[in-house]
C-alpha atoms as a printed R data frame, in Angstrom:
   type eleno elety resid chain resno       x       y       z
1  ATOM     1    CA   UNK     A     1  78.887 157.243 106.832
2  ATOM     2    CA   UNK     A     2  81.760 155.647 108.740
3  ATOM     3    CA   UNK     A     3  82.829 152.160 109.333
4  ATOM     4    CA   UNK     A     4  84.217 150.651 112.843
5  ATOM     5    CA   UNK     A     5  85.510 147.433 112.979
6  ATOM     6    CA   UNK     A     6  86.618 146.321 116.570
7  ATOM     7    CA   UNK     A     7  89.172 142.789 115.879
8  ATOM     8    CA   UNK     A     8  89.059 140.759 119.118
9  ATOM     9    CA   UNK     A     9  90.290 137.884 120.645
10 ATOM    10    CA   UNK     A    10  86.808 136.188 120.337
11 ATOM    11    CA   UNK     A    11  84.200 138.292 117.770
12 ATOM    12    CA   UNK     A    12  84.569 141.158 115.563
13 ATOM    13    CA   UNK     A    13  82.386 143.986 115.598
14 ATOM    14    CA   UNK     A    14  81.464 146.292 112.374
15 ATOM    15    CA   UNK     A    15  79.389 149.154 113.235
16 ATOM    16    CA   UNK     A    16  78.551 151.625 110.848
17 ATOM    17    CA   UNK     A    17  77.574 155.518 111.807
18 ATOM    18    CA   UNK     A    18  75.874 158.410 110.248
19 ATOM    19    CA   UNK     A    19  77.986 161.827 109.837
20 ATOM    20    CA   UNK     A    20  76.163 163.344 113.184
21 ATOM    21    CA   UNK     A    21  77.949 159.738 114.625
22 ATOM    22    CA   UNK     A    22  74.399 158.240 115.566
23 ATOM    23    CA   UNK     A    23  74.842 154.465 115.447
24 ATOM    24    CA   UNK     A    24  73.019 153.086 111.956
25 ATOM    25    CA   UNK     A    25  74.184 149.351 111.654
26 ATOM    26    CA   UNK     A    26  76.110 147.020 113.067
27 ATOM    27    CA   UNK     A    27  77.282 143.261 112.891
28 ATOM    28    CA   UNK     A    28  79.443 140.591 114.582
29 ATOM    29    CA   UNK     A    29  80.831 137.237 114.035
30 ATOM    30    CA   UNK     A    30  83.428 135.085 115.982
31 ATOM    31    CA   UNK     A    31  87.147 135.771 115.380
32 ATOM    32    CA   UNK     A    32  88.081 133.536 112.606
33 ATOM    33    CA   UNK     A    33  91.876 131.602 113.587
34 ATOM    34    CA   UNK     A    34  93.264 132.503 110.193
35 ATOM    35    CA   UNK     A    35  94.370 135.545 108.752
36 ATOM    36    CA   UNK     A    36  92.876 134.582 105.481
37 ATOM    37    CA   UNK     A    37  89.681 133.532 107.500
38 ATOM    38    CA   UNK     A    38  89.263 136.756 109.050
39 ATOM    39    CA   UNK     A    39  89.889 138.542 105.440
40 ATOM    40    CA   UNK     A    40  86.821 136.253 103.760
41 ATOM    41    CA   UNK     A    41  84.926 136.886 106.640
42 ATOM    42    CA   UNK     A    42  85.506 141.017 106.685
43 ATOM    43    CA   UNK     A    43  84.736 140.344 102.880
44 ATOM    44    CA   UNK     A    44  81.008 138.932 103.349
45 ATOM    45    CA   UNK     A    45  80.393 141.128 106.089
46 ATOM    46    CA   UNK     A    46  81.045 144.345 104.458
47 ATOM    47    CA   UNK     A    47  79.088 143.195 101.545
48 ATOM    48    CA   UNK     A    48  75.993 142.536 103.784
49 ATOM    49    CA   UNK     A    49  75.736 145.397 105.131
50 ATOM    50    CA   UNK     A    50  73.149 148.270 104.209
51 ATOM    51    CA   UNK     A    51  74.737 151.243 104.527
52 ATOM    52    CA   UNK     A    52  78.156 150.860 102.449
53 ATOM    53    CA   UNK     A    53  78.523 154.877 101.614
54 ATOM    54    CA   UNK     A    54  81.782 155.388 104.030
55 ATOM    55    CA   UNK     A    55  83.849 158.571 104.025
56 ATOM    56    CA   UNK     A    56  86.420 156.804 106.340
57 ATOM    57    CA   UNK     A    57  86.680 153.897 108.731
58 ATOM    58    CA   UNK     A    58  88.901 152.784 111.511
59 ATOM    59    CA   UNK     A    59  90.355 149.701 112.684
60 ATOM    60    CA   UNK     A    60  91.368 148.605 115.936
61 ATOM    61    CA   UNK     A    61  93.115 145.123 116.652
62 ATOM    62    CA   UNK     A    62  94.460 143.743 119.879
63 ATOM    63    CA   UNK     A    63  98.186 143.700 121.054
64 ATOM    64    CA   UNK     A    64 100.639 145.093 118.449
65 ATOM    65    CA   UNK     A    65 101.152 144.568 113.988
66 ATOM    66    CA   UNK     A    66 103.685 142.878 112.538
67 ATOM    67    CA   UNK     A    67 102.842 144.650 109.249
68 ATOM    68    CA   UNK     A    68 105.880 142.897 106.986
69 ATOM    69    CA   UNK     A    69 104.293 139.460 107.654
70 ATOM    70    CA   UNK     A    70 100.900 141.130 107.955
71 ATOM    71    CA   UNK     A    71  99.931 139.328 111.489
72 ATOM    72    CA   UNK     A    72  99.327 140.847 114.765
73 ATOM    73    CA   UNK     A    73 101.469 139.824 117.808
């Protein structure tokens, strides 16, 4: 399994695929406005899922990081 978790301006998408890539789960929830918001949220969504067996996952967030202040600009 694989995890995909799209951060946008508005929602956040987790999708979760099989090895062959075939689409198995997925969830959303609006963009929290805090960093620590977002982390919570991430938290209780990966714990709800049903399929939590991932090799890898990717991340994708808009515009660029500022990883020493862990923020994105």
């Amino acid at each position: 399994m694989y995890l995909a978790v799209d951060i946008g301006a508005t929602k956040v998408l987790l999708a979760v695929f099989s090895s062959s890539g075939k689409l198995v789960e997925q969830f959303k929830f609006p963009t929290p406005k805090t960093y620590q918001g977002l982390v919570s949220a991430l938290e209780d969504a990966t714990t709800n899922l049903e399929n939590k067996d991932f090799k890898r996952a990717a991340v994708a967030v808009p515009g660029r990081l500022d990883r020493k202040n862990g923020i994105g600009i």
